[in-house]
C-alpha positions in Angstrom: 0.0 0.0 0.0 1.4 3.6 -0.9 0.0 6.2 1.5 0.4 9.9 1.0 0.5 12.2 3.9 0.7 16.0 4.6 2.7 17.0 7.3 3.4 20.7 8.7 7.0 21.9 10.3 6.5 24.5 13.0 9.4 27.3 13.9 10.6 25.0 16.7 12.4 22.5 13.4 13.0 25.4 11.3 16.4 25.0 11.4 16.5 21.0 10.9 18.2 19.9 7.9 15.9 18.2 5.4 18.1 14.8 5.4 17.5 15.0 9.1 13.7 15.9 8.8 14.0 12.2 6.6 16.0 10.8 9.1 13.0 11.6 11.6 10.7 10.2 9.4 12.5 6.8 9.4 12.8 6.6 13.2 9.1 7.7 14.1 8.0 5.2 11.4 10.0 2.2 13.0 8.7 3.5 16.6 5.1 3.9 15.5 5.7 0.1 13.8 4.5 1.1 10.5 6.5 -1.4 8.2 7.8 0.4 5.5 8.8 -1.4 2.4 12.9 -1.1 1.5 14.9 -1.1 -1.4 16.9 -4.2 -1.9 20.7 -4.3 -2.4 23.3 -3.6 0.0 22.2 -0.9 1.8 18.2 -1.2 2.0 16.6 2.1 2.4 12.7 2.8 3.1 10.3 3.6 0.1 9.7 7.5 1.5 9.7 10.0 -0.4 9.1 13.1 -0.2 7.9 15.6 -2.5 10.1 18.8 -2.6 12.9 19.5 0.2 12.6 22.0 2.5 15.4 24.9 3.2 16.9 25.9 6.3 14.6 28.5 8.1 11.2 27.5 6.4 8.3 27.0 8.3 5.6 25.2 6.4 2.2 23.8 7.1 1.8 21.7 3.6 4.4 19.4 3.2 3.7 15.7 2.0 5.3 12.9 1.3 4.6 9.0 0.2 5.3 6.2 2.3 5.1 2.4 0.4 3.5 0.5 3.3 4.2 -3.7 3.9 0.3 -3.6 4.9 -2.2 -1.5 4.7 -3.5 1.0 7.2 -6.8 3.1 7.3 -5.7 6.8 7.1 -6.9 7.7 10.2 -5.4 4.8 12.2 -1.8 6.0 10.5 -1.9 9.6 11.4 -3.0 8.2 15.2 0.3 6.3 15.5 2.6 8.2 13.4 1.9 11.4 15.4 2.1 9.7 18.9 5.7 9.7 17.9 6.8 12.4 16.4 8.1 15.3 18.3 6.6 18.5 19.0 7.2 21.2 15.7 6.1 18.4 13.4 2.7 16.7 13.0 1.0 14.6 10.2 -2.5 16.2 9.3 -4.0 14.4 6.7 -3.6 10.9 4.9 -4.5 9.3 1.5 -4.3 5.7 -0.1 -2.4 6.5 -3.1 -2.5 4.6 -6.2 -2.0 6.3 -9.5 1.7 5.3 -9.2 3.8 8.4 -10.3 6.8 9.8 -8.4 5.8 12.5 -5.8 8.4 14.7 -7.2 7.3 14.6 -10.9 4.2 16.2 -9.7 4.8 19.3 -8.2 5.0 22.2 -10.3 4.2 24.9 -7.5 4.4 25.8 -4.2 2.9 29.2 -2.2 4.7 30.9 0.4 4.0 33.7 2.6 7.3 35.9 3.5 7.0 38.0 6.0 9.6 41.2 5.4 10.5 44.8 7.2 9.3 47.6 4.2 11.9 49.9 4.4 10.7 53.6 4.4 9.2 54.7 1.7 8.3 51.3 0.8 5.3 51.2 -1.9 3.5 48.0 -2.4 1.3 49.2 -5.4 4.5 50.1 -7.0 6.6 46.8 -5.6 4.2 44.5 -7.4 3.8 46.5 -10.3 7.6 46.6 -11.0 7.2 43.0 -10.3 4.4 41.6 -13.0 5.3 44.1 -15.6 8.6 42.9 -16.1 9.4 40.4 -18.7 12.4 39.0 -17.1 14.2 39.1 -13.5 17.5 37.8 -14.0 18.6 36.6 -10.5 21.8 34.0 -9.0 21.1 31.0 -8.2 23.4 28.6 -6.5 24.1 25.2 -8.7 26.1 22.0 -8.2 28.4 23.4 -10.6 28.8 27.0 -8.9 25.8 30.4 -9.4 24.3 30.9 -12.8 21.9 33.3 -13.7 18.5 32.2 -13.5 15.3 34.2 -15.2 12.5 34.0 -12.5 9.7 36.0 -14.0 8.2 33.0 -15.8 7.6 31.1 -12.4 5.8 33.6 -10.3 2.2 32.6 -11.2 0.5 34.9 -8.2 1.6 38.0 -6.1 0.3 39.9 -3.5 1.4 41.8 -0.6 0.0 43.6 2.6 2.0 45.9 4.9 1.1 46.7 8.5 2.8 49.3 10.3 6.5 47.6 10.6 5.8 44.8 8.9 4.8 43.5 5.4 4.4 40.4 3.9 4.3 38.6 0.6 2.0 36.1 -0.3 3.2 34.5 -4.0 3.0 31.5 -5.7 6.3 30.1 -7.3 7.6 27.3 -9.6 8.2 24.2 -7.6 9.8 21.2 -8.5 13.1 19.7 -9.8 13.9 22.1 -13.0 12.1 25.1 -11.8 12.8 25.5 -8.2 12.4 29.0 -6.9 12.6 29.1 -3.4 11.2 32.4 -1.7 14.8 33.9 -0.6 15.4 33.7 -5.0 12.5 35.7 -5.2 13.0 38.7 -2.9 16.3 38.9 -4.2 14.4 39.3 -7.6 11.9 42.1 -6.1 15.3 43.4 -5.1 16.3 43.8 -8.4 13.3 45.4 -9.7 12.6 48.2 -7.1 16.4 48.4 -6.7 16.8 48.2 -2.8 17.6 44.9 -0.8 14.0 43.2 1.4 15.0 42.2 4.7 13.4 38.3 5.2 11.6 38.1 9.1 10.0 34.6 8.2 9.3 32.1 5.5 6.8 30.0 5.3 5.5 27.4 3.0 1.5 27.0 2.6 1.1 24.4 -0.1 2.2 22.8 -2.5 0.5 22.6 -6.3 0.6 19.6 -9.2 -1.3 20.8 -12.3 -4.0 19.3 -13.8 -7.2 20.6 -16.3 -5.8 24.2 -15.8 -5.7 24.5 -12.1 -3.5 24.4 -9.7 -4.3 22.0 -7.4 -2.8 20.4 -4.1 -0.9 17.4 -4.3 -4.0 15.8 -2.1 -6.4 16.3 -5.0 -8.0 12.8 -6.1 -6.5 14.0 -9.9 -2.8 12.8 -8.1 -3.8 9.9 -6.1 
């Protein structure tokens, strides 16, 4: 049985590398006695896998990931036991039978953040987003196995808005997600950077949802169109 689940990371894990957020994973599943199914070979590894890693500093409350499962569990009975075991910052909050058989990772093609930033004065948000959208391209650096190459972000910012109150502001945007289009939210304030010429101090990121497509919408990786 392949089960899908959607887990969020509170501030208090923030900071926890995403091979040790998998690491977690492992343990809580071998502590919760969920048999997982492994790999064969010499070093067996468990059949998780999850859908798009998550950066240092992100906060996020739709993650998800597939588990393949050496018998099968109702949803809710697996939520019950995996969060008995996991520690507090992390918690499972929903759970699907999953059978259409494609890679997690193929299908994500989006993911929508809210960053939270200080406006510096004089700050305009009509202007901000404006500068934004009307651009045709927003060349920015982005950091590759093979060293920084420019990147062209203005294709993969499908939504933008932003709010400021008092001190604060935030951003709430949707960006391309995924293996070839990746643009993770600290890409894409250094882009709005670029555009309104002045540098957007980050308070928090956080990570709302993530998107497959599918008949024109954007929709969330728990749709019954992905399971």
């Amino acid at each position: 049985m392949k089960i899908r689940f959607k887990f969020e990371r509170g501030d208090e894990l923030k900071y926890i590398a995403h091979l040790d957020i998998m690491r977690l994973f492992e343990r809580a599943f071998k502590r919760a006695e969920i048999p997982v199914a492994h790999s064969q070979g010499f070093n067996p590894r468990p059949h998780i896998v999850f859908a798009l890693p998550m950066a240092l500093g992100l906060s996020s409350e739709g993650e998800f990931a597939d588990a393949e499962l050496e018998e099968s569990y109702e949803p809710d009975i697996f939520m019950e036991r995996l969060n008995a075991v996991l520690p507090a910052g992390i918690k499972v909050t929903g759970a699907w039978e999953a059978k259409n058989g494609k890679n997690i990772m193929a299908i994500v093609e989006a993911a929508r953040y809210r960053i939270d930033f200080r406006p510096f004065p004089g700050f305009d948000i009509e202007n901000a987003i404006s500068d934004v959208l009307n651009r045709e391209h927003i060349i920015v650096m982005k950091k590759t196995k093979s060293g920084e190459k420019e990147f062209d972000i203005r294709p993969f910012i499908y939504e933008l808005s932003c709010e400021v109150t008092g001190n604060t502001g935030h951003f709430n945007v949707l960006l391309g997600a995924g293996q070839d289009n990746n643009v993770r939210p600290e890409l894409f304030i250094a882009g709005v950077g670029v555009c309104i010429n002045s540098e957007i101090e980050i308070i928090r990121m956080h990570r709302i949802m993530l998107y497959g497509r599918a008949d024109n919408k954007w929709l969330p990786l728990s749709d019954k169109k992905f399971l």
